[in-house]
C-alpha positions as CSV (number, residue, x, y, z in Angstrom):
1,X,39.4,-13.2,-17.5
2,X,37.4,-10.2,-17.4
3,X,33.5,-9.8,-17.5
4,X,33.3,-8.5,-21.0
5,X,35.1,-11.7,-22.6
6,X,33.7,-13.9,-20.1
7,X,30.0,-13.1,-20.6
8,X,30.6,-13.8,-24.5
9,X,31.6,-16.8,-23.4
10,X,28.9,-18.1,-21.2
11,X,26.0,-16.8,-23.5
12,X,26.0,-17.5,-26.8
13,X,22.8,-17.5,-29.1
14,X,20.9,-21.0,-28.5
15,X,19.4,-23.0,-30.7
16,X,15.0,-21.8,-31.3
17,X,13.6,-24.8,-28.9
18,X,15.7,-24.0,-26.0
19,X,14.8,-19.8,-26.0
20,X,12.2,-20.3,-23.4
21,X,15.0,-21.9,-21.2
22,X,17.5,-19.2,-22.5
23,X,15.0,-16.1,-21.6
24,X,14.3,-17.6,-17.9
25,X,18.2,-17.9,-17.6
26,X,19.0,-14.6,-18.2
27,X,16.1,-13.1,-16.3
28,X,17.9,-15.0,-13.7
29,X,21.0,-13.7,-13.8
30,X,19.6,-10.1,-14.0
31,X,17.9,-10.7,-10.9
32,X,20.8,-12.5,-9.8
33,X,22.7,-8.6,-10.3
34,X,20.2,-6.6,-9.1
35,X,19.5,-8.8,-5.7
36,X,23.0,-9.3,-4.8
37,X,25.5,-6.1,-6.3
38,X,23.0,-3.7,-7.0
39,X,21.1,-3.6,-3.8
40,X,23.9,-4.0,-1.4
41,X,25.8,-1.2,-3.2
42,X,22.8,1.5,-2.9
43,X,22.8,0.5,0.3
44,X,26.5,1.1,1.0
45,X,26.2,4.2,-0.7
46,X,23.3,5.6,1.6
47,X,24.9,4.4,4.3
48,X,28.3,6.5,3.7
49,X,26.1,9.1,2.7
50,X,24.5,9.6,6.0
51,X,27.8,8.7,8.3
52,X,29.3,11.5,6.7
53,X,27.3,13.6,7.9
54,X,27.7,12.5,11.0
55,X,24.4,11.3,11.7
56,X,24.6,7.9,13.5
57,X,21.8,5.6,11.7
58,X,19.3,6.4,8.9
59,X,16.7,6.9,11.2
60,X,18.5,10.1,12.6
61,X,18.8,11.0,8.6
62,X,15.4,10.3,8.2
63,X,14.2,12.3,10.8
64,X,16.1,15.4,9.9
65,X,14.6,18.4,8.3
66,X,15.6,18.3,4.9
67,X,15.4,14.7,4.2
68,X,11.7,14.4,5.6
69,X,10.9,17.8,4.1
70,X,11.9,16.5,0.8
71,X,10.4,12.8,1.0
72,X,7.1,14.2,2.1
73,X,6.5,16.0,-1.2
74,X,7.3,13.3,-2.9
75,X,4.3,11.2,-1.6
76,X,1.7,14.2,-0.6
77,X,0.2,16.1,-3.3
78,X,-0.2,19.9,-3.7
79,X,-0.1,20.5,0.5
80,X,1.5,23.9,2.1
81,X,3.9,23.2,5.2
82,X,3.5,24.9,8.8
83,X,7.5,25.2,8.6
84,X,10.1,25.6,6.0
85,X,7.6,26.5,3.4
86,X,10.1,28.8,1.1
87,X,11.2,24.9,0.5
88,X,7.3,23.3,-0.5
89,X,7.2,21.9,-4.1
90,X,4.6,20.6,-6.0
91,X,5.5,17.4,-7.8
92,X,3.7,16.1,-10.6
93,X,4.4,12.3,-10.4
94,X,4.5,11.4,-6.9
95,X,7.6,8.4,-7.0
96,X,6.3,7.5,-3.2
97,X,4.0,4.8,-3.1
98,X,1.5,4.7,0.0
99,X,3.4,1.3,0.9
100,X,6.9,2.8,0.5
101,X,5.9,6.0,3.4
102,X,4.7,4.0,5.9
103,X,7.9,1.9,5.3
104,X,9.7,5.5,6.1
105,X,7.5,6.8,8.4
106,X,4.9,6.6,11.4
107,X,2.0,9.0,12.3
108,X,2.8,10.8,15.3
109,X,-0.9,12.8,15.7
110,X,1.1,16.6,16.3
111,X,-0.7,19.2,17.1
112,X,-0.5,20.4,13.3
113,X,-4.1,20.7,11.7
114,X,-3.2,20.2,8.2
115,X,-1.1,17.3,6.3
116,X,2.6,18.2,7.0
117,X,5.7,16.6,7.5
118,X,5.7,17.9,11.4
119,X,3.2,15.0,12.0
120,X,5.5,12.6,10.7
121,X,8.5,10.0,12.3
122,X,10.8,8.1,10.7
123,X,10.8,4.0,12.0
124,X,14.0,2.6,13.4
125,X,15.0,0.6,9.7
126,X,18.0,-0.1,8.5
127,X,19.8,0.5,4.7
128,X,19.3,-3.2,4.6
129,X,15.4,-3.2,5.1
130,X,15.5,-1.1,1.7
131,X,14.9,-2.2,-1.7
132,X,16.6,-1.1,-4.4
133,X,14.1,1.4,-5.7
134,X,13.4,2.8,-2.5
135,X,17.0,2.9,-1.3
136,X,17.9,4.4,-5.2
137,X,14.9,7.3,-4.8
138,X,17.1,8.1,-1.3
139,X,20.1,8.4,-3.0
140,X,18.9,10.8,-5.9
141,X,16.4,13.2,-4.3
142,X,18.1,13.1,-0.5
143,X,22.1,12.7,-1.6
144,X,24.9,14.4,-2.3
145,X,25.9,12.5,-5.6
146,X,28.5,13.3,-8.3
147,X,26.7,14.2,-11.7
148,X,28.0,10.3,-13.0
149,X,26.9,8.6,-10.1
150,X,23.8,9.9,-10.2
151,X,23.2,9.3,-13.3
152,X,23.8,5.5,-12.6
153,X,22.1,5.4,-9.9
154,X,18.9,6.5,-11.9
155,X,19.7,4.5,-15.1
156,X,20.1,1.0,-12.2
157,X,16.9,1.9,-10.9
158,X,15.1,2.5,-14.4
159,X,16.7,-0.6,-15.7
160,X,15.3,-2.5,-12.6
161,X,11.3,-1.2,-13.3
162,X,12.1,-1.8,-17.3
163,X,13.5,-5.6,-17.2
164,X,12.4,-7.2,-13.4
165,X,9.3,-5.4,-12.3
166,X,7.2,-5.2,-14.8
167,X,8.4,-8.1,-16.7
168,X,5.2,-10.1,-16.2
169,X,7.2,-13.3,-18.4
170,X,10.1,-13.5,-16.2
171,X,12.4,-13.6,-19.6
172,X,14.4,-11.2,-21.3
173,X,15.7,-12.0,-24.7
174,X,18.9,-12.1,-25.9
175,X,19.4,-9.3,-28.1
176,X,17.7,-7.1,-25.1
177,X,19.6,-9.4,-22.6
178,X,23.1,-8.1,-24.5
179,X,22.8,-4.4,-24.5
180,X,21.4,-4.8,-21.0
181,X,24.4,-6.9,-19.1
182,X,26.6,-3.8,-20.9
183,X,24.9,-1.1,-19.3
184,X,24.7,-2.6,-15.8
185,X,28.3,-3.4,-16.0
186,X,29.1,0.4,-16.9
187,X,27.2,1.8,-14.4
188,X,27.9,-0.6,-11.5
189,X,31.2,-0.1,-12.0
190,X,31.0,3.9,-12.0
191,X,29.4,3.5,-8.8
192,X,31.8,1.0,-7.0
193,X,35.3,-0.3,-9.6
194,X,35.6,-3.5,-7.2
195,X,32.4,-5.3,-8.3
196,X,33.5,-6.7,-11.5
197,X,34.6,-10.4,-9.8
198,X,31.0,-10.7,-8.1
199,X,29.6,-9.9,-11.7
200,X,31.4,-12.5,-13.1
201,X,30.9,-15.0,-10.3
202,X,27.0,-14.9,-11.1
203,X,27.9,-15.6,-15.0
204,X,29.9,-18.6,-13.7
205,X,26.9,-19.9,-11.9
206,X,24.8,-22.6,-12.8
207,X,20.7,-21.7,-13.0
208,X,19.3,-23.0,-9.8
209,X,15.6,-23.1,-9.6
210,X,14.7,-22.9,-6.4
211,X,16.8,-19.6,-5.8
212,X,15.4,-18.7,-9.4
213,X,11.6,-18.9,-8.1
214,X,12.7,-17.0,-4.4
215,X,14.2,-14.1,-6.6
216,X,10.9,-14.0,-9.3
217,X,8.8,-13.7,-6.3
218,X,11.1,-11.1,-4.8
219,X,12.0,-8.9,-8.0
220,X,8.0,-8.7,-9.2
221,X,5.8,-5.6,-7.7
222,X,3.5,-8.5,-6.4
223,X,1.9,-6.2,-4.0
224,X,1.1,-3.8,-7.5
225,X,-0.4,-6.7,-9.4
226,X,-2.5,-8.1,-6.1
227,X,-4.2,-4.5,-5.4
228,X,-4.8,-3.8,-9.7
229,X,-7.0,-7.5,-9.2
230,X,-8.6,-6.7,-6.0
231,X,-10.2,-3.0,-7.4
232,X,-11.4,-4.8,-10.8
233,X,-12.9,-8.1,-8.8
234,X,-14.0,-5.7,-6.1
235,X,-16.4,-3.8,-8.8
236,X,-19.5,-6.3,-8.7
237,X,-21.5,-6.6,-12.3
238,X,-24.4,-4.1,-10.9
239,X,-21.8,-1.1,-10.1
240,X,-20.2,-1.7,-13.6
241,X,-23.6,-0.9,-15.0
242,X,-24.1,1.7,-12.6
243,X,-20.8,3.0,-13.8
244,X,-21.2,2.5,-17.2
245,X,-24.7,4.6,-16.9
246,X,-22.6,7.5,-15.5
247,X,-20.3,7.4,-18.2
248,X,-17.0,6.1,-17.0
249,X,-14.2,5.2,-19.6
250,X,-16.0,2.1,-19.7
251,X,-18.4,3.6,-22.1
252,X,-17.1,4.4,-25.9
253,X,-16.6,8.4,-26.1
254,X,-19.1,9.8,-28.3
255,X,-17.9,10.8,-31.4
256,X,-17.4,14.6,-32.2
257,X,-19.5,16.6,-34.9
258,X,-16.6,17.4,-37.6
259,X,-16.1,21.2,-37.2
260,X,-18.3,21.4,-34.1
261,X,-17.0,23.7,-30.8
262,X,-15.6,21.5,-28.6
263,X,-12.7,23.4,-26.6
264,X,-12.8,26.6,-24.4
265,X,-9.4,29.1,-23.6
266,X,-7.9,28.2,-20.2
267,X,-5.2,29.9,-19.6
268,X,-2.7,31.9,-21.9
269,X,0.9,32.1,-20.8
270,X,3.8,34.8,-22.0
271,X,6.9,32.3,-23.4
272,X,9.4,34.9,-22.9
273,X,8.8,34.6,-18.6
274,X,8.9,30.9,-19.5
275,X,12.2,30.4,-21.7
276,X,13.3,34.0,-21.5
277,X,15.7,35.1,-24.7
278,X,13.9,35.1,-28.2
279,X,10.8,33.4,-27.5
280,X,10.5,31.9,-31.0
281,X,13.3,29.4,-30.7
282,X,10.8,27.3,-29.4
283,X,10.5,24.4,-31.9
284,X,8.4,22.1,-30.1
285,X,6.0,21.1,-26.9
286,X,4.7,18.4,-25.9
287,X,2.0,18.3,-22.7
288,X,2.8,15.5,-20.5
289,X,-0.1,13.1,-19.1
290,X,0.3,14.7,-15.8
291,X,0.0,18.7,-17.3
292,X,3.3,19.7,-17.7
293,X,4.8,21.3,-20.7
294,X,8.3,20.6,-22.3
295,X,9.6,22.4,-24.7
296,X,12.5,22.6,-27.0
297,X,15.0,25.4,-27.1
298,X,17.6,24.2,-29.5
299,X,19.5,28.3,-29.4
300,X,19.5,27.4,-25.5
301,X,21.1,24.0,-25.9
302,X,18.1,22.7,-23.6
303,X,14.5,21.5,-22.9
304,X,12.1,23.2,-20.5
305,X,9.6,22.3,-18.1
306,X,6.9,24.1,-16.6
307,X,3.4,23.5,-15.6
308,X,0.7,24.6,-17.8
309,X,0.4,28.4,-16.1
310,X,3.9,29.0,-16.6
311,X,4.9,27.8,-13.2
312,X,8.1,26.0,-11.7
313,X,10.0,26.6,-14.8
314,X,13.0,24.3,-15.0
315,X,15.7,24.0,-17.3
316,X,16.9,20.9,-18.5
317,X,20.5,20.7,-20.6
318,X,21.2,18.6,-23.8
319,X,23.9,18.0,-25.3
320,X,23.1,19.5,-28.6
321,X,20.4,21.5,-30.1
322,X,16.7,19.6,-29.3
323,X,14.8,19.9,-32.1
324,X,11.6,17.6,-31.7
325,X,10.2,16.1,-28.2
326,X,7.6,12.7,-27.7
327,X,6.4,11.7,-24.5
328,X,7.4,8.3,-23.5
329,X,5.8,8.1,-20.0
330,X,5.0,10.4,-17.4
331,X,8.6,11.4,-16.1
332,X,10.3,10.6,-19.7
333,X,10.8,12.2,-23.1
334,X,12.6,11.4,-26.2
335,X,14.5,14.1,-27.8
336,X,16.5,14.5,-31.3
337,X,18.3,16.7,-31.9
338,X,19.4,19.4,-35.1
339,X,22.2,18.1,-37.3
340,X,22.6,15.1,-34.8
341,X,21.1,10.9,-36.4
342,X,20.5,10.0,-32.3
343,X,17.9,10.3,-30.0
344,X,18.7,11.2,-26.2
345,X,16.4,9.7,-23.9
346,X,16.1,12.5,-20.8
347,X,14.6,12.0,-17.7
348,X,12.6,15.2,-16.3
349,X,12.3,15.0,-13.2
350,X,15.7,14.0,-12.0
351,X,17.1,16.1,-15.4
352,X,19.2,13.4,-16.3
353,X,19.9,12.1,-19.6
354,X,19.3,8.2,-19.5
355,X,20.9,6.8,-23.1
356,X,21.7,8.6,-26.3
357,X,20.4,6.1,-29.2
358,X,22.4,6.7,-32.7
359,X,19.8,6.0,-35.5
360,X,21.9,6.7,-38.5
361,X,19.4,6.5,-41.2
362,X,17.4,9.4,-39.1
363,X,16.8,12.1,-41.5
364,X,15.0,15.2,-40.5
365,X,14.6,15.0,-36.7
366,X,10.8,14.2,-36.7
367,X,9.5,12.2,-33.4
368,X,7.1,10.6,-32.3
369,X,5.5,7.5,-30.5
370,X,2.9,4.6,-31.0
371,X,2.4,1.0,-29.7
372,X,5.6,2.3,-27.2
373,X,7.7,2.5,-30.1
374,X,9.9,5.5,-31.7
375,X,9.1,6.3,-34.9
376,X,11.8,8.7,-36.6
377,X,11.7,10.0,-40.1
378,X,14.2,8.2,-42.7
379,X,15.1,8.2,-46.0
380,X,12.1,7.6,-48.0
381,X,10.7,5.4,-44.8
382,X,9.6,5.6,-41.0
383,X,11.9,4.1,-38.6
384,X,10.4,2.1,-35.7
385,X,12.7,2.2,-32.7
386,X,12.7,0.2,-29.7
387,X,13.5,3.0,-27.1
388,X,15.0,0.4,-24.4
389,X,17.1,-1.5,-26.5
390,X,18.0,1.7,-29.3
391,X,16.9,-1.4,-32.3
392,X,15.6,-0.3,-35.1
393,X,12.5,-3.6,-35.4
394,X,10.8,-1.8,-38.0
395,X,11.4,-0.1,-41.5
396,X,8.0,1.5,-43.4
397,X,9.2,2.2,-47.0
398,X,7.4,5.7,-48.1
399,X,7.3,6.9,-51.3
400,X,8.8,10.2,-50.5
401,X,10.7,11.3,-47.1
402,X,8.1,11.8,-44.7
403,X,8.2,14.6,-42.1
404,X,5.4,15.9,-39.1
405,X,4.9,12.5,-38.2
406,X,2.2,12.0,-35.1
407,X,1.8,8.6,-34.0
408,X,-2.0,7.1,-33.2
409,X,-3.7,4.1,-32.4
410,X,-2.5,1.9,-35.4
411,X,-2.0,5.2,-37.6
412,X,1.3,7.0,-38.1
413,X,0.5,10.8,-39.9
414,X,3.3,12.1,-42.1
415,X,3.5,15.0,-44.5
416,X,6.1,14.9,-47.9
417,X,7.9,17.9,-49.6
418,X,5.9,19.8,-52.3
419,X,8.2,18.7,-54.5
420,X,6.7,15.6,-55.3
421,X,3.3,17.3,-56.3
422,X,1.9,16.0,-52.6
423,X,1.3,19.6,-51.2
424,X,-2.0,19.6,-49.6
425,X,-2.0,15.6,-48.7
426,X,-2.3,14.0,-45.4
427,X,-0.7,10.7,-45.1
428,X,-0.3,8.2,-43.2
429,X,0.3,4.4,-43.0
430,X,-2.1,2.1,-41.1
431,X,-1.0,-1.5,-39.1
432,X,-4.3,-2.5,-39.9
433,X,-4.2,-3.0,-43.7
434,X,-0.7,-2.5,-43.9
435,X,-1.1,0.1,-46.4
436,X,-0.4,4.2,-46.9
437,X,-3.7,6.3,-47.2
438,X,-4.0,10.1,-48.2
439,X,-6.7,13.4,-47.6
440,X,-6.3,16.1,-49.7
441,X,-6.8,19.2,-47.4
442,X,-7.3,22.9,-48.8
443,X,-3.6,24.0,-47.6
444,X,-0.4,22.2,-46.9
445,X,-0.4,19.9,-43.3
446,X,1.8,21.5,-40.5
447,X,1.0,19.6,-37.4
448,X,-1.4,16.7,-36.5
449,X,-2.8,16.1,-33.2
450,X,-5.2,13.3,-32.5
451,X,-8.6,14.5,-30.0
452,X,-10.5,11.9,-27.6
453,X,-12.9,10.5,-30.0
454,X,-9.8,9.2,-32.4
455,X,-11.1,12.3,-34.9
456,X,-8.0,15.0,-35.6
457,X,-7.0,18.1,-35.6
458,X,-4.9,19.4,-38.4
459,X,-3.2,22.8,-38.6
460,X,-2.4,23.6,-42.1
461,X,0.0,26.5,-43.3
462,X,-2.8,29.0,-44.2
463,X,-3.6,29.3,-40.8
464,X,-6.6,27.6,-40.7
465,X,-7.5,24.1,-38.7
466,X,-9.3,21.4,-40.2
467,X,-11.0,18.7,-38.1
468,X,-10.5,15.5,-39.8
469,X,-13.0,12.3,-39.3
470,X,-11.5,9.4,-37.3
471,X,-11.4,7.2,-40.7
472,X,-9.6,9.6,-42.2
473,X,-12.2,10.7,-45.0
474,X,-14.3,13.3,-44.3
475,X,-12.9,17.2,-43.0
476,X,-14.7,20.2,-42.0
477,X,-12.4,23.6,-41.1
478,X,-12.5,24.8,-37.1
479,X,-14.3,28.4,-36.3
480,X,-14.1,27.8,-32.6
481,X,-12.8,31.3,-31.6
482,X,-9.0,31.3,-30.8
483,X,-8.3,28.3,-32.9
484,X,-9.2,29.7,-36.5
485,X,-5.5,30.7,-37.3
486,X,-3.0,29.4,-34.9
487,X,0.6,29.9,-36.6
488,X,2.5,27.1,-34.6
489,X,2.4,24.2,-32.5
490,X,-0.7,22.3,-31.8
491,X,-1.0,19.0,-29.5
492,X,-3.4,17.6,-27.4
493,X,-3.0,15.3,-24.5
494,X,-6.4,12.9,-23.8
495,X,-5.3,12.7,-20.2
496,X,-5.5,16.3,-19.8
497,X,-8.4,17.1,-22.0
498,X,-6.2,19.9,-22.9
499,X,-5.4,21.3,-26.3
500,X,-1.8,23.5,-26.5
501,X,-1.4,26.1,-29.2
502,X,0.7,28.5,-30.0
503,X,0.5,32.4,-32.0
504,X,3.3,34.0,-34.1
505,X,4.3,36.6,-31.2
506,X,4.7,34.3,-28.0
507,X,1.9,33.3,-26.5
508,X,0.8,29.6,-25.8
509,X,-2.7,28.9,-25.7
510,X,-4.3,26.3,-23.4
511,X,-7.8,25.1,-24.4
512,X,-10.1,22.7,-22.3
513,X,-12.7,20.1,-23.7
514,X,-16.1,21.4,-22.8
């Protein structure tokens, strides 16, 4: 019997009092996948990595130039290098944790002045002393992968944060458990073709609790969790205040004056040294939380990263033309694309594609995100998408086809065609009261962005930008300078404090809150 039939076999739907039981099963056998094919393979695979390159141990692949070079960056922010500094990079993210280094590495107090890798040692470890996140970040920033393997490698690893780490309910349902126990299978099996009889010989197992509870405590970042509650219980009632006083996040941002000056220019950049080509392909950009921009080039059959002077431009490829780009996290986006009902979910810092989701009642290509949920335009309705599972869980009936959406708090903003006598409206459909609201503006609604204080900006077709009231009620039009007539793209990312606009040559503006 092979895993596909004998996984239908073993888990069928159960009947609604024995779910909980059902949900802590499956998390199980997860676990059960990760903890005993998943992690030995990564380890294998580092381990032939290395040998063939005729280094002896992973300490001696550790300890060489590249591999340290590289791994530094990736836990030390913004430093410059006594050595090899043609190879220095800047990361955004930094996928390193403090607890991970020192796993890697040992001080070695060189006669280096400033942060480098020169005063750095790898420890005598082993592949085996290696999780599987740490041992998967290895393999795809320090390995010489094929483009498939690598591709598993980072979808194992993603899979592992998504469904073990920070699954604080140690359950995983069974519509989410079935599209799940398919992927791992795929990409397992990409990786090593032998591994299908240990897959099934953790079906076949009964749930044991005692190895159930060792693997719980194993697969959750306990050491995450323990240091979140020692910073909040280490902040006594007094420093809160204090805190508070000084006006911390803590405190309620104050609300804006509608059509009051609240951003300055920061930087301007030329798209055509970005993208290169006809700098008006550009269809969208979104600003990520850490400052980077990604665009979409659909003529270039790719997205594009950079940071927000222009710099460390990277292209990304797509399979199709990308159309219209959300941020899901800090390192992911969600793309559609033109003339394509599917959503590719790329990540950007490994530029790999991580799932294509077919939506086939997707109608324009409009994107965007709230409560960590897709939301596509459909047929006379918004589509809410779960973007790990690709399930539609939601569908908003609309009286017309909405487009522009923007997602915020419990608000999704949508425009409809002219055609049905709604030119100049605003919509947008509320969680809250479960109902659709309207503001007429004075010219038609091109893009919506939402600024710190939950009030929006709104750039309208004549050019002009009209700062709408958080409730939705009141608008007043923008005469900061620079921001009376942008002609395309505007977003803001609360992070940042950033606004990103765009003329009609090719220029992008960056504004900062004052």
């Amino acid at each position: 019997m092979n895993f596909d039939s004998h996984y239908h076999s073993v888990f069928k739907v159960k009947e609604k009092g024995k779910m909980d039981k059902e949900d802590k099963t499956r998390y199980f056998v997860v676990g059960s996948v990760y903890l005993e094919v998943v992690t030995p393979l990564f380890q294998q695979k580092l381990e032939g990595n290395y040998k063939s390159l005729n280094l002896g141990c992973l300490k001696d692949f550790l300890d060489s130039k590249p591999v340290i070079h590289i791994l530094f960056h990736l836990r030390h922010r913004n430093p410059r290098c006594c050595t090899d500094q043609a190879n220095c990079i800047s990361n955004g993210p930094l996928p390193i944790n403090c607890h991970q280094w020192k796993q890697l590495y040992a001080a070695n107090h060189g006669p280096c002045l400033h942060n480098c890798f020169c005063k750095y040692d790898a420890r005598s470890i082993k592949p085996d002393d290696l999780d599987v996140s740490l041992c998967g970040l290895l393999l795809l920033n320090c390995c010489n992968l094929e483009q498939h393997d690598k591709q598993a490698v980072q979808i194992l690893r993603q899979y592992k944060n998504d469904y073990l780490s920070h699954n604080t309910t140690c359950g995983i349902t069974q519509n989410k458990y079935d599209l799940l126990m398919n992927e791992l299978k795929t990409n397992i099996l990409q990786l090593d073709q032998t591994k299908e009889d240990e897959l099934i010989r953790i079906l076949n197992r009964p749930l044991d609790d005692a190895l159930c509870n060792k693997y719980v405590t194993i697969l959750l970042d306990i050491r995450e969790i323990f240091e979140k509650e020692v910073l909040q219980n280490s902040i006594c009632h007094s420093c809160q205040e204090k805190l508070k006083k000084q006006g911390t996040k803590e405190q309620q941002v104050k609300p804006y004056k509608l059509g009051q000056s609240i951003f300055n220019l920061y930087h301007k950049t030329d798209l055509a040294s970005v993208v290169g080509g006809d700098s008006r392909e550009v269809t969208a950009i979104v600003m990520m939380d850490d400052g980077r921009l990604v665009m979409c080039l659909p003529n270039q059959k790719s997205l594009v990263v950079c940071n927000t002077d222009g710099s460390h431009v990277e292209s990304i490829p797509v399979q199709g033309r990308p159309w219209c780009v959300t941020a899901i996290n800090t390192s992911t986006v969600a793309v559609t694309l033109v003339n394509s009902k599917c959503i590719e979910i790329n990540d950007i810092n490994n530029k790999l594609k991580l799932k294509s989701i077919p939506v086939p009642g997707m109608w324009g290509g409009n994107i965007t995100i709230i409560n960590n949920n897709l939301v596509v335009d459909g047929d006379y309705s918004l589509l809410c998408i779960d973007h790990q599972t690709g399930e539609v869980i939601q569908i908003i009936k609309t009286e017309c086809t909405p487009y522009r959406l923007h997602g915020s708090g419990d608000r999704i903003f949508y425009w409809v065609d002219y055609l049905y006598n709604y030119k100049n409206n605003l919509c947008w459909y509320s969680y809250s009261d479960d109902k659709h609201h309207t503001l007429t503006l004075p010219s038609q609604p091109m893009r919506t962005t939402t600024l710190q204080d939950g009030s929006l900006y709104v750039r309208c077709l004549d050019g002009s930008v009209q700062h709408v009231s958080s409730d939705g009620k009141h608008y007043k039009t923008v005469t900061t300078k620079g921001l009376k007539k942008p002609k395309f793209l505007l977003t803001y990312n609360s992070n940042q404090r950033k606004l990103v606009t765009r003329d009609d040559q090719r220029l992008i503006f960056i504004f900062y809150e004052k």
